[in-house]
Residue frames relative to the residue before (quaternion, step in Angstrom):
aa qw qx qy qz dx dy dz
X 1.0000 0.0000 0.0000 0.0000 0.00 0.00 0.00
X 0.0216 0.7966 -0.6041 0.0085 3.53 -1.02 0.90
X 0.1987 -0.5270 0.8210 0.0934 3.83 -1.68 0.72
X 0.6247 -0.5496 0.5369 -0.1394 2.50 -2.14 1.18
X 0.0224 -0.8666 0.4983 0.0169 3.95 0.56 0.31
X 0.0311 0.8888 -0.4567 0.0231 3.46 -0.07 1.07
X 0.3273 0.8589 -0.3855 0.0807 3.41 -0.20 0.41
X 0.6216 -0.5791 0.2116 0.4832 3.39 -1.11 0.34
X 0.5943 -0.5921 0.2414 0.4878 3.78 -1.37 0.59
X 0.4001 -0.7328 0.5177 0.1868 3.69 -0.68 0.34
X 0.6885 -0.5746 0.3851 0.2179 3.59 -1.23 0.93
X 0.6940 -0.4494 0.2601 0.4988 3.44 -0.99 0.58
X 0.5337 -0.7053 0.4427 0.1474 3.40 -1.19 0.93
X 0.0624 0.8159 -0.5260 -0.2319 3.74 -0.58 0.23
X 0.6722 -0.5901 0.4381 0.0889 3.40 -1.68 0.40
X 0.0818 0.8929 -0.4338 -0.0883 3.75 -0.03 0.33
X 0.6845 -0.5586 -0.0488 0.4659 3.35 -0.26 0.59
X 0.6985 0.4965 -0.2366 0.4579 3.91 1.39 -0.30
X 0.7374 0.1700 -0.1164 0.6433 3.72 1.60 -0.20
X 0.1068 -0.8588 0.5004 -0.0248 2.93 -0.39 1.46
X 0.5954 -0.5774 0.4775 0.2900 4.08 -0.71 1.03
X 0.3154 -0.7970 0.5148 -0.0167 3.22 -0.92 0.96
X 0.4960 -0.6664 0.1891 0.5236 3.91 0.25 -0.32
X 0.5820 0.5663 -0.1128 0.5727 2.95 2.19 -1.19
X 0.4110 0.7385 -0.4031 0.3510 3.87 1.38 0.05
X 0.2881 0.7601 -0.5596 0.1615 3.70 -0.39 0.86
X 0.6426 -0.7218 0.2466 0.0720 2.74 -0.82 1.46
X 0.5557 0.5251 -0.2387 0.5987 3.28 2.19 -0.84
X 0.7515 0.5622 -0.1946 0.2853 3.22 0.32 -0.98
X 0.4992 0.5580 -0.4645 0.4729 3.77 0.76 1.38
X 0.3874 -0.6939 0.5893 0.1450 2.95 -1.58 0.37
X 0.1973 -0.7686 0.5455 0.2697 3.87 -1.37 0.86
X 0.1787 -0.8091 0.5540 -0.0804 3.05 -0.86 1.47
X 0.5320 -0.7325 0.4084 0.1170 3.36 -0.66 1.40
X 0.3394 -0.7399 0.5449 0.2010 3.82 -0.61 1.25
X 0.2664 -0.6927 0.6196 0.2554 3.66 -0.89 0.03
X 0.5640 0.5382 -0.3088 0.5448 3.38 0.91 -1.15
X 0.7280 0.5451 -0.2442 0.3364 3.48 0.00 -1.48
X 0.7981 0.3053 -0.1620 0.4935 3.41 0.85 -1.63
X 0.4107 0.7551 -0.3810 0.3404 3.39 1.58 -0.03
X 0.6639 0.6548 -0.0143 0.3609 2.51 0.86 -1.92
X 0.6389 0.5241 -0.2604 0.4993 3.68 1.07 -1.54
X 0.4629 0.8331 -0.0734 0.2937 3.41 1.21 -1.61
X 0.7607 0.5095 0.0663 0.3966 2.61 0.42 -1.83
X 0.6840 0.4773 -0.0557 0.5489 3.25 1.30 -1.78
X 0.7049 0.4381 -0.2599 0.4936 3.52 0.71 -1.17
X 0.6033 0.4441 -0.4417 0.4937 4.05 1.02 -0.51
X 0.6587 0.4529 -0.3680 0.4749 3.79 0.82 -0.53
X 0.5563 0.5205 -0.4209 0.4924 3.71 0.72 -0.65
X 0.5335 0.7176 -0.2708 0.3566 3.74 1.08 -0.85
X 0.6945 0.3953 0.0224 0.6008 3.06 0.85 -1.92
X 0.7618 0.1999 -0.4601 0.4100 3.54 0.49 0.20
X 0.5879 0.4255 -0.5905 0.3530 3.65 0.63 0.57
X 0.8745 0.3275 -0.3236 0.1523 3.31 0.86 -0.53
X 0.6536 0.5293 -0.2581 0.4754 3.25 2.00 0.21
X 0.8168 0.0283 -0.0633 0.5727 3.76 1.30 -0.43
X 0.2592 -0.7483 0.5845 -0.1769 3.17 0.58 1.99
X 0.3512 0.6955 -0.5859 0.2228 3.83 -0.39 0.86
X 0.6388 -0.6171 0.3938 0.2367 2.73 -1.16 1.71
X 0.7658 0.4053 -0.2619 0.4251 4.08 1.00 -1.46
X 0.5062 0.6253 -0.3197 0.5006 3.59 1.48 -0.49
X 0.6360 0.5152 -0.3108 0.4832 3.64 1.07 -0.98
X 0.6879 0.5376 -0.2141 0.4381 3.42 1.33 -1.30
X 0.3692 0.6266 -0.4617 0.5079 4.01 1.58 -0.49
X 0.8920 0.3696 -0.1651 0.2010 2.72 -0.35 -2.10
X 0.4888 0.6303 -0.3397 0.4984 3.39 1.63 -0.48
X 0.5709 0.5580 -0.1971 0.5692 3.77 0.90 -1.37
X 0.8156 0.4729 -0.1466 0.2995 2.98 0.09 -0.71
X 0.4753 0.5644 -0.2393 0.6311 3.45 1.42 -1.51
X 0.7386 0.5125 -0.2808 0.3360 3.76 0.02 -1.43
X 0.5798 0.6788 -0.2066 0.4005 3.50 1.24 -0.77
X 0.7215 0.3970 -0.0091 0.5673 2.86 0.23 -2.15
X 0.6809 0.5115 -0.3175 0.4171 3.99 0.24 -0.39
X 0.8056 0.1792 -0.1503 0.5444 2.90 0.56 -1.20
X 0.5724 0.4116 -0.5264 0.4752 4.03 -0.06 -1.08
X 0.7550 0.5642 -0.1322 0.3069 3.43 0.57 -1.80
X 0.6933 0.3844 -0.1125 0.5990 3.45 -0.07 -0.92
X 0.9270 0.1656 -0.1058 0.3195 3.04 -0.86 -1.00
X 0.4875 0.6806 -0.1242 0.5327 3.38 1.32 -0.69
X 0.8292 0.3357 0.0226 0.4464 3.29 -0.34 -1.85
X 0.8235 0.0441 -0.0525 0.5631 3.38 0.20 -1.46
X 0.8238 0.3047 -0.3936 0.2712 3.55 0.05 0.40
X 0.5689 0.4980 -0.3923 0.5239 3.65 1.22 -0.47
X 0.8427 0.3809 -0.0675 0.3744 3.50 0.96 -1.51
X 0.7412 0.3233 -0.2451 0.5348 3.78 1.28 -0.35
X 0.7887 0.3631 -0.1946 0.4564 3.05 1.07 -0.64
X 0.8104 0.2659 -0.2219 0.4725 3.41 1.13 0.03
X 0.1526 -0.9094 0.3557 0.1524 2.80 1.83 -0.32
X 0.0553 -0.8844 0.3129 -0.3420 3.24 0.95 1.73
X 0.6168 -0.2700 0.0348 0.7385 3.21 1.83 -0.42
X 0.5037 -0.6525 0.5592 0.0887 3.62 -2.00 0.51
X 0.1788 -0.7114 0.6529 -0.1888 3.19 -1.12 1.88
X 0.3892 -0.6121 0.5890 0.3563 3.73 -0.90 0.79
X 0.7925 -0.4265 0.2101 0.3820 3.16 -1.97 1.53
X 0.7606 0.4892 -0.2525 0.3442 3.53 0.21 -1.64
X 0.6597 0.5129 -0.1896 0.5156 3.61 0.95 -0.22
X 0.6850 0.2763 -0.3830 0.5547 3.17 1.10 -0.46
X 0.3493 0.7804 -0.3873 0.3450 3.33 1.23 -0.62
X 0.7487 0.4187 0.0257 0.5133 3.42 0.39 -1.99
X 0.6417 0.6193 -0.1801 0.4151 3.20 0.71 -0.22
X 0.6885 0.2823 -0.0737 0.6639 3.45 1.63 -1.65
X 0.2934 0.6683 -0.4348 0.5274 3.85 1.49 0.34
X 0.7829 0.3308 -0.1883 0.4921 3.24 0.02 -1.87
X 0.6665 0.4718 -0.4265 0.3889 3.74 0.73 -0.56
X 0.5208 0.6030 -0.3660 0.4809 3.64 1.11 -1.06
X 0.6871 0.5322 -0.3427 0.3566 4.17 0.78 -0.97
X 0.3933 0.7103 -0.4425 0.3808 3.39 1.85 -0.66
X 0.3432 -0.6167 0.5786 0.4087 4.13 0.37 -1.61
X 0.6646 0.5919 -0.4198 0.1780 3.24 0.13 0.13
X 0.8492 -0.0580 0.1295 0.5087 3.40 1.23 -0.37
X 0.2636 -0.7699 0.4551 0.3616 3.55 -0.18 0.35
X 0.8412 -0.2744 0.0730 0.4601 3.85 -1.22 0.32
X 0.6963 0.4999 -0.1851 0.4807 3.44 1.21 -1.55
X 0.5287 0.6827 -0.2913 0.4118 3.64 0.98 -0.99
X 0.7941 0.4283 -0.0447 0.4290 2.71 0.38 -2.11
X 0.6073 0.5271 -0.2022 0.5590 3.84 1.23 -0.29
X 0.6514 0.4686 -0.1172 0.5851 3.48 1.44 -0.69
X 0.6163 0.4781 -0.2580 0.5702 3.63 0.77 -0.44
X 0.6288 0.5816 -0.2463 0.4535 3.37 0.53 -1.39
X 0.9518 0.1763 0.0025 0.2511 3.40 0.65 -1.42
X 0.3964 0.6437 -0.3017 0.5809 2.47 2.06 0.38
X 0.6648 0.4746 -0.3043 0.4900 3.81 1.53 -0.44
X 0.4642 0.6592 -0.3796 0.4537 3.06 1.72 -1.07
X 0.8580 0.3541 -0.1443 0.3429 3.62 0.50 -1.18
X 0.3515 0.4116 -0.5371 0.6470 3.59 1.24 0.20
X 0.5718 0.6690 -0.4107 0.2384 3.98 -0.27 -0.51
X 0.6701 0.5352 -0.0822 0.5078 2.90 1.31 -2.03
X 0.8188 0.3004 -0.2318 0.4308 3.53 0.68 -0.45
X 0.7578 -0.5179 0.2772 0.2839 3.18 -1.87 1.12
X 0.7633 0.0588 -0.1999 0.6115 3.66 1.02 0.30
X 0.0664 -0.7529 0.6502 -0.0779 3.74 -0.86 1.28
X 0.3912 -0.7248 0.5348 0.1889 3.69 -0.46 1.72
X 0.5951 -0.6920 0.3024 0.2750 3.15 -1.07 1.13
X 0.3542 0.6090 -0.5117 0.4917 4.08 1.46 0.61
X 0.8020 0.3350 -0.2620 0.4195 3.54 0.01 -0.82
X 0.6907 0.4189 -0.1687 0.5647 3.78 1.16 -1.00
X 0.2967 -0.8128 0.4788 0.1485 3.43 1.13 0.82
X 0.0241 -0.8854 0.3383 -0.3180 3.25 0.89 1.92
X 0.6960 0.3898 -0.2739 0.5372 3.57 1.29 -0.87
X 0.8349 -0.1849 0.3927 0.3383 3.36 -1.65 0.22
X 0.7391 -0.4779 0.3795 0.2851 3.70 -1.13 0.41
X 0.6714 0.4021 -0.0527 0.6203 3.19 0.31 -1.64
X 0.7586 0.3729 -0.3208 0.4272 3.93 0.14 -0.60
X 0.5717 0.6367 -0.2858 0.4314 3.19 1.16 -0.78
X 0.8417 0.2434 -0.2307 0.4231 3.54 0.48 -1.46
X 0.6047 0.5563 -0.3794 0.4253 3.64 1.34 0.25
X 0.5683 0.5287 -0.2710 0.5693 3.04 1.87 -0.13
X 0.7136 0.3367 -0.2751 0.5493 3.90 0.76 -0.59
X 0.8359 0.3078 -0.1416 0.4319 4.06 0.65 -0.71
X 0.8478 -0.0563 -0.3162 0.4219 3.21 1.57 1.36
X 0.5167 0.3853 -0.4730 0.6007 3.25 1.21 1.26
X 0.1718 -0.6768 0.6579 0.2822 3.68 -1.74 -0.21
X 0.5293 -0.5699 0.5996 0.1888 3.24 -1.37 0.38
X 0.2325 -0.8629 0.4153 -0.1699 3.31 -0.28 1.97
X 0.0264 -0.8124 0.5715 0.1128 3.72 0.66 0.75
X 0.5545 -0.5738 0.4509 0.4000 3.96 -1.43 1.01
X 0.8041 0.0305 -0.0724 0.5892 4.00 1.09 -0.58
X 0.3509 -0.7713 0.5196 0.1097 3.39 0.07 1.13
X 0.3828 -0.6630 0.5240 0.3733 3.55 -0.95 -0.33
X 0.5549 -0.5215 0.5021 0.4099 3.82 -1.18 0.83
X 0.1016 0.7295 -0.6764 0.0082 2.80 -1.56 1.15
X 0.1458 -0.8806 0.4505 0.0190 3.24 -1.22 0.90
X 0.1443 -0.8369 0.4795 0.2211 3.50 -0.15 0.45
X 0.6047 -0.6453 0.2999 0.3577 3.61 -1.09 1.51
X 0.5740 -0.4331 0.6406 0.2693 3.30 -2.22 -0.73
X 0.6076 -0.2736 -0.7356 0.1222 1.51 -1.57 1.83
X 0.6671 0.5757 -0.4281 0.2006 3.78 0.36 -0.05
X 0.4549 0.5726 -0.4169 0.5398 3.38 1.27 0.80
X 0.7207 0.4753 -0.1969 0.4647 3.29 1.30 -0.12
X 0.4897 0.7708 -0.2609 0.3132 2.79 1.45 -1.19
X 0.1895 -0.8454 0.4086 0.2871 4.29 -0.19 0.94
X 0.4848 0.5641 -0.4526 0.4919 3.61 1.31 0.22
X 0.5972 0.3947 -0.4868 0.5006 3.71 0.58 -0.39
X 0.4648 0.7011 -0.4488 0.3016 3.59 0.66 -1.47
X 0.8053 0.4121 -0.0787 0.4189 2.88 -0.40 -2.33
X 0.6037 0.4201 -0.4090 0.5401 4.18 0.62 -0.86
X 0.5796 0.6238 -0.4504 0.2683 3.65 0.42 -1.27
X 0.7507 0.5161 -0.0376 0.4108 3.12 0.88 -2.08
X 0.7946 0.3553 -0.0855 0.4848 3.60 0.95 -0.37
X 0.4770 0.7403 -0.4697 0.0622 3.24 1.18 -0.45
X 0.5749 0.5062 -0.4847 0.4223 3.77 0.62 -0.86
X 0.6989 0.3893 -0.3674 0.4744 3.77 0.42 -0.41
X 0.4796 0.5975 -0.5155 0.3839 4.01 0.75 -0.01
X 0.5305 0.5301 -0.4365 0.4970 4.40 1.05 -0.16
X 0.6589 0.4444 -0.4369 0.4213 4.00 0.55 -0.67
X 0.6462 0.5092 -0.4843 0.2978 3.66 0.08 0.02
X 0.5235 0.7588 -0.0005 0.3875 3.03 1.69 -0.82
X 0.7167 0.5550 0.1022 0.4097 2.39 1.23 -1.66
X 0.6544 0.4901 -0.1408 0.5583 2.93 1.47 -1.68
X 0.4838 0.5739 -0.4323 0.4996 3.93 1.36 -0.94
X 0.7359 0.5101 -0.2655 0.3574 3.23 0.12 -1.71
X 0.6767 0.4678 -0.2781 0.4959 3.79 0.59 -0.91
X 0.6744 0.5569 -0.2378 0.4225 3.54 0.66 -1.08
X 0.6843 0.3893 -0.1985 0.5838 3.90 1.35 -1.39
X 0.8154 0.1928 -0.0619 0.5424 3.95 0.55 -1.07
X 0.6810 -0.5520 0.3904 0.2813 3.66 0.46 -0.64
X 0.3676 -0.5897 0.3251 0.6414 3.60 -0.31 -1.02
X 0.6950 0.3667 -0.5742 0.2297 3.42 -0.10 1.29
X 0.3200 0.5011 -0.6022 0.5329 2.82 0.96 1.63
X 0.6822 0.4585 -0.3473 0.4514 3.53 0.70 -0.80
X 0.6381 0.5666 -0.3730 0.3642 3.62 0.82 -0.59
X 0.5362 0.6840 -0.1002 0.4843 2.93 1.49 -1.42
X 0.9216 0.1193 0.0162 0.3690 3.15 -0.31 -1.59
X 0.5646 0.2613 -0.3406 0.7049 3.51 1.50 0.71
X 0.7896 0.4185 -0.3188 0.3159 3.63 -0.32 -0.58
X 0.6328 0.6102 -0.1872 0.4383 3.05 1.03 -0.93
X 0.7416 0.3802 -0.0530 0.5501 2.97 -0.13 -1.82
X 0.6680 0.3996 -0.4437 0.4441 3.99 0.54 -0.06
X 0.6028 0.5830 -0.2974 0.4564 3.75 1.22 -0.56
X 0.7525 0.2773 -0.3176 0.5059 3.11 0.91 -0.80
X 0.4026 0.6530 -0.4787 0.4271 3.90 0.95 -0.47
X 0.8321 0.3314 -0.2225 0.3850 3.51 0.33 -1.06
X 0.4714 0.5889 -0.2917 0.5882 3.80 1.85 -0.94
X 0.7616 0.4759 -0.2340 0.3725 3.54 0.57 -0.60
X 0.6461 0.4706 -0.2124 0.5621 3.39 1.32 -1.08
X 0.7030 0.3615 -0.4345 0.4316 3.51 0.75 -0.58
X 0.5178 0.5142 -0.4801 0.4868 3.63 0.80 -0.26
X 0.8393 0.2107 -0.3927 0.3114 3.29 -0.63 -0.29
X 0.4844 0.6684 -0.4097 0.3881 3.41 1.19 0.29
X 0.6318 0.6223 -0.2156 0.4087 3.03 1.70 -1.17
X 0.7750 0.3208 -0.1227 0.5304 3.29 0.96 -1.52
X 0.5164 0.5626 -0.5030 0.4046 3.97 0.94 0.24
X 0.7011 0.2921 -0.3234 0.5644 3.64 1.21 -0.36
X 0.8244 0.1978 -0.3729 0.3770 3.70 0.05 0.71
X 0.9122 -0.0511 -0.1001 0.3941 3.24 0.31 0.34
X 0.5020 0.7151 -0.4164 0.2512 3.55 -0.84 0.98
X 0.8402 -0.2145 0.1853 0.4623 3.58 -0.34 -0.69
X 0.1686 -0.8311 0.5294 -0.0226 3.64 -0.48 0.60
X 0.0035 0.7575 -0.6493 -0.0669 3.62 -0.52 0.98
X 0.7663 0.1612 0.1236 0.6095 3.30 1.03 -1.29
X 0.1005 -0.6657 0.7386 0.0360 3.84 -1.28 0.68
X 0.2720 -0.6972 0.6543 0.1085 3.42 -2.03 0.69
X 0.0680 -0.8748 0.4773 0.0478 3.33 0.23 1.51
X 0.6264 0.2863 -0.5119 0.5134 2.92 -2.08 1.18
X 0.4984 0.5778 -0.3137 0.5651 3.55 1.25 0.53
X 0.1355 -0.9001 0.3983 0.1137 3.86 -1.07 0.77
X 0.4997 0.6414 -0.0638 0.5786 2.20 2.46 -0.16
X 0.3840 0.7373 -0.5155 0.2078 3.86 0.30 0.13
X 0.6952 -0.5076 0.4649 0.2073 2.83 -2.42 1.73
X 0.1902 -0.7207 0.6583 0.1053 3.64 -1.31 0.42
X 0.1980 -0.6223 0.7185 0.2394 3.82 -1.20 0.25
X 0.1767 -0.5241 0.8290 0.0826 2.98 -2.30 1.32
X 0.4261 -0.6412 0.6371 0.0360 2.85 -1.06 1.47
X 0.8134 0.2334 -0.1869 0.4989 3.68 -1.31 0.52
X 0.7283 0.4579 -0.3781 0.3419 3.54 0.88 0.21
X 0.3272 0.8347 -0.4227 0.1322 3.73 1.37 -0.08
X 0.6364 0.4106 -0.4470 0.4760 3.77 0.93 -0.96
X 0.6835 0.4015 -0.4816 0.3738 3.77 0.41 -1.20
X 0.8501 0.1748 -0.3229 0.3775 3.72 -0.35 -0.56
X 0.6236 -0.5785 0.4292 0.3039 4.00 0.47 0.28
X 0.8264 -0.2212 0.2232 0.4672 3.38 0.98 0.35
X 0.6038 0.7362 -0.0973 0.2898 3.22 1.11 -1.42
X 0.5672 0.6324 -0.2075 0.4850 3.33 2.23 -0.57
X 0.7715 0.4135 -0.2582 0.4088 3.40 1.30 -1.08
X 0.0056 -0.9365 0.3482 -0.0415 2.75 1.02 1.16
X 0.5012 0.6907 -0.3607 0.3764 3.52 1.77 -0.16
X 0.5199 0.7553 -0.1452 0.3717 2.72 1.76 -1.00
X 0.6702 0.3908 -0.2277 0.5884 3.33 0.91 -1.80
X 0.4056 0.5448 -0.5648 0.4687 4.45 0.74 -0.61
X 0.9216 0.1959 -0.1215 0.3122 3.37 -0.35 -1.27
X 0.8879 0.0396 -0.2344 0.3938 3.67 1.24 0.91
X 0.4322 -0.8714 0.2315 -0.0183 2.51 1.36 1.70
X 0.7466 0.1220 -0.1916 0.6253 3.70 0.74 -0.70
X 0.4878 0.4496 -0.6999 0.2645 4.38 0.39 0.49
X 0.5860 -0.3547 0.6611 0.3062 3.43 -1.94 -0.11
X 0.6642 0.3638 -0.3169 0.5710 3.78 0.31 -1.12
X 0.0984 -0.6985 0.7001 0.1106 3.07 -1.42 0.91
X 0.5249 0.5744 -0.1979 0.5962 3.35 1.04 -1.09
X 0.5839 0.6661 -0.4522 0.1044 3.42 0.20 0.95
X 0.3463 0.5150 -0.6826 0.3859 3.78 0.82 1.66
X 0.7370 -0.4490 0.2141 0.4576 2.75 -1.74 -0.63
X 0.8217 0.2507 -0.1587 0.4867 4.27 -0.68 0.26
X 0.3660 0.6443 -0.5073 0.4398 3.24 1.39 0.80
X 0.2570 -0.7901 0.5321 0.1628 3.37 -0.06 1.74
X 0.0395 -0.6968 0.7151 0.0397 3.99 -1.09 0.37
X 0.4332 0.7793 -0.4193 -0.1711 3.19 -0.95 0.15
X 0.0650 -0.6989 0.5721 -0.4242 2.67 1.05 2.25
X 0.6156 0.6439 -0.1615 0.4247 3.20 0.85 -1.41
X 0.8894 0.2863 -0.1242 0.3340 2.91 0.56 -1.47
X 0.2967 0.6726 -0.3545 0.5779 3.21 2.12 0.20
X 0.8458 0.1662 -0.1793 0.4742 3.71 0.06 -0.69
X 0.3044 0.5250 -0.5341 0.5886 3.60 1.12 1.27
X 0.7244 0.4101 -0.3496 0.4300 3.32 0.38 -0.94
X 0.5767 0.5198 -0.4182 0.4714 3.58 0.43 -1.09
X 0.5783 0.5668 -0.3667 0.4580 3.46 0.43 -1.27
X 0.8041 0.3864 -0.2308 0.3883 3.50 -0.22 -1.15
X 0.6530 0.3532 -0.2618 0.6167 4.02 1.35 -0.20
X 0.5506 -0.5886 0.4354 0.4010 3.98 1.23 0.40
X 0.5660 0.5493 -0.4390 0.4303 3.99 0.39 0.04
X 0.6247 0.2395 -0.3470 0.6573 3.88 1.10 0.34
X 0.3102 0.6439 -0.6968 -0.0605 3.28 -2.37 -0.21
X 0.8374 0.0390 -0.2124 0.5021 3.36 -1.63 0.29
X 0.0327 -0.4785 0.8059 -0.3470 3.03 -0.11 2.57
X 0.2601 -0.6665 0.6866 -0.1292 2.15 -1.90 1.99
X 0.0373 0.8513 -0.5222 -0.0359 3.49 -0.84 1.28
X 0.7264 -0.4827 0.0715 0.4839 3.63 -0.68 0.47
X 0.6949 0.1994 -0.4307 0.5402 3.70 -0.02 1.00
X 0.0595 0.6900 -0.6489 0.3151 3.28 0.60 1.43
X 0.8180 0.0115 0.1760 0.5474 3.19 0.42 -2.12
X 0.8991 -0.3547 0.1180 0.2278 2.98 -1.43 0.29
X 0.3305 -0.6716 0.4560 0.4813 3.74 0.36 0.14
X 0.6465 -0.5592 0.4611 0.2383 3.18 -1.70 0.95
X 0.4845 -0.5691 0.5319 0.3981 3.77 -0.77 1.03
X 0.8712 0.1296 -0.2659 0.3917 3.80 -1.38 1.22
X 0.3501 0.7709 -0.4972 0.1897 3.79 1.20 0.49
X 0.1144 0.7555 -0.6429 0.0539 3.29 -0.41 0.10
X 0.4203 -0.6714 0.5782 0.1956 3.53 -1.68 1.26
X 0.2635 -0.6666 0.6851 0.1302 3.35 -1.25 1.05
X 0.8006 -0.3379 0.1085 0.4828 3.86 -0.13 -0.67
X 0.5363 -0.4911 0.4066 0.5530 3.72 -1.09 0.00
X 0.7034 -0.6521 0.2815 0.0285 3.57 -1.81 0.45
X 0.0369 -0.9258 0.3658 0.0878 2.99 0.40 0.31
X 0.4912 -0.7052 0.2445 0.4490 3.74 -0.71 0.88
């Protein structure tokens, strides 16, 4: 299944450092095109998430998936692949970061490369004076999460993207890259083997449905509506803070924040802006397994920042 994206043409295009603009790049000019795999996949999870509320409700299985969610999100997710592969925001020795983008890869959403590609391929429809309403999570609720959690947003000439040295090379990404949807059966088998299948329902089915139900929400509502510390003007696209949500997503809410400093680790970074992504890679820091964490006057302000008000948690 495909939609059409029509829009007016759009000003000169810019480049960021992993997807570079082509001449024939235009930003209108793609098609959304339903995943099978992808929407399979979601599917799949959400009929198990099903079956464990309504056949093997267990209090310790509830407690996995809880344990478990908390991991993979934060060390993982948020941590691993996005502060640390994908922005690379601060440095961890290989085997740690390694283990880290594993536990993120257990989230479902993407394997190392994917998950580095998505990210930055929205990042960059973002960056420019007109961002089709797939990437700028633009449509309507209901259109939005059938658009973001089982189709992608196909441009007729995309822009070249590459992903650097050594982690395009790297054969643990490789091998994760290539396998992720199979990277839950090891897991699994633990989980079956210690609790049964309502640990497995739980602690794979579950927690992957909502991991992904969760992630597309706050993607959804950080770009339309919430808090403001900062805005990037000449931009149509801008990050919002959800306030009151830091413990549940790890940081991952102040997302106005990450709009307007893009390469700190600290997202959380007024006062009572809980993070504790952040505070996960303090700790490492403080046993020697982190360093040169970068926070928002690391580098340079982004070309068009500009302060809107102080923050609030």
């Amino acid at each position: 299944m495909t939609s059409a994206i029509g829009a007016p043409q759009g000003a000169h295009l810019i480049s960021t450092e992993r997807a570079v603009a082509q001449a024939e790049t235009d930003t209108s000019k793609g098609l959304i095109v339903w995943v099978p795999v992808k929407s399979l996949w979601y599917f799949f999870h959400l009929l198990g998430a099903v079956l464990a509320i309504v056949f093997f409700l267990d209090w310790s299985a509830v407690l996995v998936f809880l344990a478990l969610s908390a991991v993979t999100l934060c060390a993982g997710h948020s941590v691993g692949m996005h502060r640390l592969l994908i922005h690379r925001s601060f440095a961890a020795p290989l085997w740690l970061e390694r283990l880290l983008v594993w536990l993120g890869t257990l989230v479902g959403m993407a394997g190392p490369f994917g998950m580095i590609r998505a990210h930055d391929i929205r990042d960059w429809h973002q960056r420019q004076t007109y961002c089709p309403p797939h990437p700028s999570h633009g449509a309507g609720f209901w259109r939005d999460a059938w658009w973001q959690l089982h189709c992608e947003y196909r441009l007729d000439a995309p822009p070249v993207f590459t992903i650097e040295q050594p982690t395009a090379s790297d054969p643990f990404y490789c091998f994760v890259e290539r396998t992720w949807l199979a990277q839950q059966l090891p897991l699994a088998l633990i989980l079956f083997a210690t609790g049964g299948w309502a640990w497995v329902l739980w602690g794979v089915c579950m927690r992957v449905f909502v991991s992904l139900t969760g992630h597309w929400m706050v993607g959804h509502y950080a770009h339309r509506q919430g808090h403001q510390g900062w805005r990037i003007a000449g931009l149509p696209v801008q990050g919002y803070n959800l306030p009151g949500l830091g413990l549940l997503s790890f940081g991952e809410n102040w997302h106005g924040n990450h709009h307007a400093f893009p390469h700190s680790a600290q997202l959380g970074v007024e006062c009572g802006q809980l993070d504790p992504g952040f505070w996960f890679i303090r700790a490492l820091e403080a046993i020697g397994l982190a360093w040169d964490i970068k926070t928002p006057t690391s580098e340079a302000p982004r070309e068009g920042l500009e302060r809107i008000t102080a923050g609030t948690a």
